[in-house]
C-alpha positions in Angstrom: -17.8 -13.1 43.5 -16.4 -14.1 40.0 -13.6 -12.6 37.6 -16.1 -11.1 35.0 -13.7 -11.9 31.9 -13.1 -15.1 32.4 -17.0 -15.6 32.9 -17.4 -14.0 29.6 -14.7 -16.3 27.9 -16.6 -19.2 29.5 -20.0 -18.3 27.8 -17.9 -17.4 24.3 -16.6 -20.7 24.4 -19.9 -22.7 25.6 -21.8 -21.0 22.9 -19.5 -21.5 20.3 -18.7 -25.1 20.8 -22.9 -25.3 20.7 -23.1 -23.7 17.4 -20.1 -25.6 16.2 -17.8 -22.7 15.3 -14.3 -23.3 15.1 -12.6 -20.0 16.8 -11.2 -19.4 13.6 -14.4 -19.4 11.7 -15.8 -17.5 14.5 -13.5 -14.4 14.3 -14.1 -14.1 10.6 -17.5 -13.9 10.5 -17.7 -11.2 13.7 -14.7 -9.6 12.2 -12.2 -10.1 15.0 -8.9 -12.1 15.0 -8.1 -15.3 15.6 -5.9 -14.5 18.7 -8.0 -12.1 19.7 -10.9 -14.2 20.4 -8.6 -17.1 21.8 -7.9 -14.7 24.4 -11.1 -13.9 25.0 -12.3 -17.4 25.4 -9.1 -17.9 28.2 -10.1 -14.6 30.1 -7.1 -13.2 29.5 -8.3 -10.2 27.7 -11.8 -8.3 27.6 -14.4 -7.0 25.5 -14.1 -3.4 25.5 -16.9 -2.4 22.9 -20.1 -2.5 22.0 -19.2 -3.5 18.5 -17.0 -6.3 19.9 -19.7 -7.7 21.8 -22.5 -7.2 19.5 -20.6 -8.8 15.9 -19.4 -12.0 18.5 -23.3 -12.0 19.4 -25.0 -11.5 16.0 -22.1 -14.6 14.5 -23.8 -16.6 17.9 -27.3 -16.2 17.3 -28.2 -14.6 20.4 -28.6 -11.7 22.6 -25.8 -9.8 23.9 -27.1 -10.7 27.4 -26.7 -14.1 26.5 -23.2 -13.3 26.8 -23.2 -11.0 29.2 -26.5 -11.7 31.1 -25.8 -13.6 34.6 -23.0 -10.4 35.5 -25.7 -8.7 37.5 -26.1 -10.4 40.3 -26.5 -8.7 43.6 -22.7 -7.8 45.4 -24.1 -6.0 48.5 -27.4 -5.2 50.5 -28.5 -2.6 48.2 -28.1 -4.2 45.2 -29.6 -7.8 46.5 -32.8 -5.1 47.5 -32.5 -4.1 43.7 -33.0 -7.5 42.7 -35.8 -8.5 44.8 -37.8 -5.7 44.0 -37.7 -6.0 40.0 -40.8 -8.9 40.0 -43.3 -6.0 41.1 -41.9 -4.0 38.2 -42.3 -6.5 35.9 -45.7 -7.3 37.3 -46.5 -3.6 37.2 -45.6 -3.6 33.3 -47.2 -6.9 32.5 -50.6 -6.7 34.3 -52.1 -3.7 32.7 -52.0 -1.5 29.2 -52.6 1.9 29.5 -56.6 1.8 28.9 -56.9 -0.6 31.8 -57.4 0.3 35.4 -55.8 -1.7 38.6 -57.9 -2.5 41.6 -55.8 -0.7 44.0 -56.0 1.7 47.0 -55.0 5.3 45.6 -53.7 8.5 47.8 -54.7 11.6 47.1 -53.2 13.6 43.8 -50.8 15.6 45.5 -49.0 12.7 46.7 -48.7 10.7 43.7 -47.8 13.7 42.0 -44.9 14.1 44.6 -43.6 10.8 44.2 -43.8 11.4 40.0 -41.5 14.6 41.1 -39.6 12.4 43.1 -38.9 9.4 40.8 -37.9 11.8 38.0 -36.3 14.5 40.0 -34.3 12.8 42.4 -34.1 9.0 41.9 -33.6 8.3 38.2 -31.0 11.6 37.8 -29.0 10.0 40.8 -29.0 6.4 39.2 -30.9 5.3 42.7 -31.6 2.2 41.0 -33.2 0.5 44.4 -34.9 3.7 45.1 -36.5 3.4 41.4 -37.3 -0.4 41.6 -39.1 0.0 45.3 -41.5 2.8 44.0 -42.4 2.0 40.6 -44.7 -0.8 41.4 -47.1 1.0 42.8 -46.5 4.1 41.7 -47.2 2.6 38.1 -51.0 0.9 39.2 -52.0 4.4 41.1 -51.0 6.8 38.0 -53.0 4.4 35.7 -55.7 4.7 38.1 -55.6 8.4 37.9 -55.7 8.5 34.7 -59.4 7.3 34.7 -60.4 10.5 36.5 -60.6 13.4 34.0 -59.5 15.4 36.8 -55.9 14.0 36.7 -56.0 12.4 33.5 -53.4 14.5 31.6 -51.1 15.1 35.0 -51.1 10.7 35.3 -50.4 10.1 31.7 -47.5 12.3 31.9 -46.5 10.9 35.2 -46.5 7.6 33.4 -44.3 8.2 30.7 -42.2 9.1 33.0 -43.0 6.0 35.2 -42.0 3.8 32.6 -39.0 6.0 31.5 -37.3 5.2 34.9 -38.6 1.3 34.4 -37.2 1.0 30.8 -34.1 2.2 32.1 -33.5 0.3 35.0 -34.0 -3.1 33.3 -31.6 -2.1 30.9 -29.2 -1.3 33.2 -28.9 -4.3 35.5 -29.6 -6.5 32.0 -33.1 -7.7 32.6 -34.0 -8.6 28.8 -36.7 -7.7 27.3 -38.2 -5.0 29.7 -37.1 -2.1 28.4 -39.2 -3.1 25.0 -42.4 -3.9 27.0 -42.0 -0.5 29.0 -41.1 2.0 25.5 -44.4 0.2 24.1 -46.4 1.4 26.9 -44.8 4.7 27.0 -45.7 4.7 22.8 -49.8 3.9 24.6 -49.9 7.1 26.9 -48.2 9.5 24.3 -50.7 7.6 21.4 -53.5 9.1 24.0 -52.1 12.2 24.9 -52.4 12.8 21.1 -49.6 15.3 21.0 -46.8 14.9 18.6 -44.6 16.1 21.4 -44.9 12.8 23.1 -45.5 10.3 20.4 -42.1 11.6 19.0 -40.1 11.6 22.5 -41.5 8.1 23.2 -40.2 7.5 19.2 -37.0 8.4 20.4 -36.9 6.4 23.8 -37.9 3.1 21.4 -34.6 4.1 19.4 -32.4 4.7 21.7 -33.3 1.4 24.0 -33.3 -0.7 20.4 -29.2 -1.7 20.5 -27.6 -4.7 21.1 -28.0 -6.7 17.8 -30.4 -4.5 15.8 -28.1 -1.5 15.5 -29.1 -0.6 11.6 -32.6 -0.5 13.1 -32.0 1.8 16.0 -30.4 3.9 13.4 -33.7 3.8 11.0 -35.7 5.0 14.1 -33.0 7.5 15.7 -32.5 9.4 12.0 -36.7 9.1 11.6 -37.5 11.3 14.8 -34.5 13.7 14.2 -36.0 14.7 10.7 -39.8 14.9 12.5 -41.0 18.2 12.6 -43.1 17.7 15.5 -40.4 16.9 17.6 -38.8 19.2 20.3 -35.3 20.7 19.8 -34.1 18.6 22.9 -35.8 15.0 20.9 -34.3 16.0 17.7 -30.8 16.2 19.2 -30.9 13.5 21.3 -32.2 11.3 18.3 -29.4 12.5 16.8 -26.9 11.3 19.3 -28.5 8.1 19.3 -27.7 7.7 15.8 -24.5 8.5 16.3 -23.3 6.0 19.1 -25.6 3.5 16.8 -23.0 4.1 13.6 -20.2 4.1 16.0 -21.1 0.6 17.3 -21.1 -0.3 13.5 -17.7 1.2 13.2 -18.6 4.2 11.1 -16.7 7.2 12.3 -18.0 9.6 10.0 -21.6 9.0 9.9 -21.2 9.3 13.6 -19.5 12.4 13.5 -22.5 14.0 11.3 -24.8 13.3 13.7 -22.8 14.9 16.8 -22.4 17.7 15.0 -25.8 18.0 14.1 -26.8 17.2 17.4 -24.1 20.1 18.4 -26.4 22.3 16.2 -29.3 21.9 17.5 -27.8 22.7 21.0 -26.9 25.6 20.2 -30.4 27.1 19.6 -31.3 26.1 23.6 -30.7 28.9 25.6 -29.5 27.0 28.9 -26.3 24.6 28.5 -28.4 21.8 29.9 -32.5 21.6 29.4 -34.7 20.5 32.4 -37.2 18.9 29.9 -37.8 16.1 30.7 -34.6 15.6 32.4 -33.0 14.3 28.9 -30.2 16.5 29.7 -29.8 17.7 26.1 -27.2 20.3 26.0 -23.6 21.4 24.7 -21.9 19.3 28.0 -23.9 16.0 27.0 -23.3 16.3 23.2 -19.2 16.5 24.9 -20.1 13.7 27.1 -21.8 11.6 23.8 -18.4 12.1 21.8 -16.5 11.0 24.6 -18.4 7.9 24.8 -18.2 7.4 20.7 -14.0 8.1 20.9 -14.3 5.4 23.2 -16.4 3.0 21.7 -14.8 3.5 18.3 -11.0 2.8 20.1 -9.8 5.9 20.0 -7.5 6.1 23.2 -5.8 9.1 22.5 -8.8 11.3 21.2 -10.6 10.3 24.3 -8.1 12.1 26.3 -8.2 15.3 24.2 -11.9 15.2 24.1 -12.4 14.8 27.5 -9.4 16.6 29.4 -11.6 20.1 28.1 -15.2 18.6 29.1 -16.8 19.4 32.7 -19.3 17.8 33.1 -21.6 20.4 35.8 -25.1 20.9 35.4 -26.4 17.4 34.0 -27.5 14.9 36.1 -24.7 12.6 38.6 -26.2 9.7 35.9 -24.8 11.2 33.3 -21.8 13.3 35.2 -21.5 8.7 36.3 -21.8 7.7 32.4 -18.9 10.9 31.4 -16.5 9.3 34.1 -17.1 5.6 33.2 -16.3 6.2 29.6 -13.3 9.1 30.4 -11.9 6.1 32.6 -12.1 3.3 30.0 -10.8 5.2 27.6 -7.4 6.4 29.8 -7.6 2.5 30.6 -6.9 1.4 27.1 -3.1 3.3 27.1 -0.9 1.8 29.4 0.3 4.7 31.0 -3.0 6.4 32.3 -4.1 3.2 34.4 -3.9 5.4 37.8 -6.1 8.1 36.2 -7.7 5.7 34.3 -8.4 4.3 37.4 -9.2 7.5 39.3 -11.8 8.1 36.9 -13.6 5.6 37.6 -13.9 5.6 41.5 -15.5 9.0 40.8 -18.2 7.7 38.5 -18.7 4.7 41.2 -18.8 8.0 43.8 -21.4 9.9 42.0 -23.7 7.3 41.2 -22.6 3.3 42.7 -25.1 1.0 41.3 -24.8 2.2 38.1 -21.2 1.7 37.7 -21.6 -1.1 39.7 -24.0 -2.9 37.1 -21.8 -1.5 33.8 -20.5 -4.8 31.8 -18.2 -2.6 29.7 -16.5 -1.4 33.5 -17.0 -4.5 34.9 -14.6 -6.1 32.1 -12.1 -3.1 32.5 -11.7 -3.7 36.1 -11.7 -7.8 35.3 -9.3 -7.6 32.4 -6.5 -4.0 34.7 -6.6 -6.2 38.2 -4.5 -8.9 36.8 -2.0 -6.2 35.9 -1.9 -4.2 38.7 0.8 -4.5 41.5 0.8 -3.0 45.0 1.2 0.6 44.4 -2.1 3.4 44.6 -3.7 2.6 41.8 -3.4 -1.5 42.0 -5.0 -0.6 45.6 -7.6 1.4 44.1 -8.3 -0.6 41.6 -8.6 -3.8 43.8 -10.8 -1.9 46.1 -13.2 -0.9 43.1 -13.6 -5.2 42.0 -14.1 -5.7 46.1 -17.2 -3.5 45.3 -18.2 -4.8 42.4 -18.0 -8.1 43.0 -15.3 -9.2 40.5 -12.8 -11.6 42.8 -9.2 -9.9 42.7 -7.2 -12.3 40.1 -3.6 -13.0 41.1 
């Protein structure tokens, strides 16, 4: 186990001294203080934004995951299975495009089609990020094996967009870099062959939205492109639109964000059900509240987080994203002194509804880090040194 912000502060300081920065120089050009990096660099306070993380990154030269990238590391049985199971994905990606066929044993239709139902219905909207890793593999070489036989051609290639949905995903998640490229590009190969503007434009979307880190302007090119296709379902359109949003957020641009939530808003409105099954996106009038919530918090806005959220329940999407409302809704009561116990609170139910995936978050991981040095012995210090145990961020102090 390690105390996540001090191993962050380590890397800050390792990388800068290699680029020969001064900390001074290096707060001005990613637009931070002086004393606010110096305490980075010490541990003794943590990166609580994407824009924070991505300016230091982009004044560094590298990745965020550069920074961030050796968090990941397996805490418990399930995650150390989640870990030893990512080569075969990787494998699976790398080893064949689309138009190329595996030499491998394949089951009848019905049960690859199950396990598509499975993977998408069950696994991925639970955040079962083990139960995602062990099946892909071969999931992956027998749906690109069915989709040689005209028979299940069009049921596999949906299947694999799908497929690599859940593997684009899951790299991002635990911080595997460079995956979740590889896996959009052959999700842009099936829908290129399905030859529907339906899929070319939702695997369009799915390059935006996995495009962050240190290319936000980019991801915002790409988000704003699909939102204006034509072509594009209601439920693309808006979450395109969302994308763009958190994208201008992370740039610290509160009112091109807001535009886009309220277009994405819009375009809600014209679904009939709160929450779509497409595709299990889970476009709807909860998520767009669940995306503002996550913009109030990543634009710093402690207060508006709590008015935002305190109306917002999240029913009906998937425990991911009811997992990704909490996390956010927790760092957000985090940031004011006086809501650490709900703050906290919030929290243990997003690592409730879906473990690995709070488990895995850097921007929780450093809000656990930076709160357990603060906490003393009553609930929430309790609570709050149980959640680190979990994680595996040592208790500090």
């Amino acid at each position: 186990m390690h105390d996540d912000t001090a191993h962050i502060g380590r890397r800050l300081r390792e990388i800068r001294s290699w680029r020969q920065l001064s900390v001074r120089a290096a707060a001005e050009l990613s637009g931070i203080s002086y004393s606010y990096l110096a305490k980075l660099e010490r541990g003794d306070k943590a990166i609580n934004s994407r824009r924070v993380l991505e300016s230091l990154a982009n004044t560094l030269r590298v990745a965020p995951s550069e920074i961030t990238g050796a968090l990941n590391e397996p805490v418990d049985a399930t995650s150390d299975e989640l870990h030893a199971s990512i080569p075969d994905v990787v494998d699976a990606l790398t080893g064949w495009q689309v138009d190329e066929v595996p030499d491998t044993p394949i089951r009848p239709w019905p049960e690859i089609h199950a396990d598509c139902e499975r993977l998408t219905k069950v696994l991925r909207p639970a955040a079962d990020l083990a139960g995602q890793a062990r099946l892909l593999p071969g999931l992956i070489r027998e749906l690109l094996a069915a989709a040689n036989d005209p028979a299940t051609e069009r049921g596999a290639l949906t299947g694999l967009v799908g497929a690599y949905k859940s593997a684009a995903y899951l790299a991002h998640d635990i911080g595997v870099s460079g995956l979740p490229t590889l896996a959009v590009e052959r999700m842009r190969q099936v829908a290129e062959r399905m030859d529907d503007p339906v899929w070319t434009t939702y695997a369009g979307y799915q390059r935006a939205q996995l495009l962050s880190g240190s290319n936000r302007r980019r991801q915002y090119e790409l988000a704003v492109g699909i939102a204006d296709e034509p072509g594009a379902r209601i439920e693309t359109r808006g979450m395109a639109h969302l994308t763009a949003a958190l994208s201008r957020a992370a740039q610290g641009d509160d009112d091109t964000a807001q535009t886009h939530l309220s277009e994405a808003a819009a375009l809600a409105e014209q679904l009939d059900a709160d929450v779509s099954p497409w595709q299990q996106t889970n476009f709807g009038r909860t998520n767009v509240g669940i995306w503002r919530t996550s913009i109030a918090v990543e634009l710093g806005q402690g207060g508006k987080v709590d008015e935002i959220a305190s109306t917002l329940r999240p029913v009906g999407v998937s425990k991911s994203r009811q997992a990704a409302f909490w996390m956010d809704y927790g760092r957000g009561l985090l940031a004011e002194p006086r809501n650490r116990a709900r703050g906290v609170a919030a929290l243990l139910k997003a690592e409730e509804l879906a473990p690995q995936k709070v488990r895995t978050n850097v921007f929780v991981r450093e809000a656990v880090a930076d709160h357990l040095r603060r906490a003393r012995r009553d609930a929430g210090g309790r609570d709050l040194r149980g959640l680190a145990w979990r994680m595996g961020v040592a208790p500090n102090g």
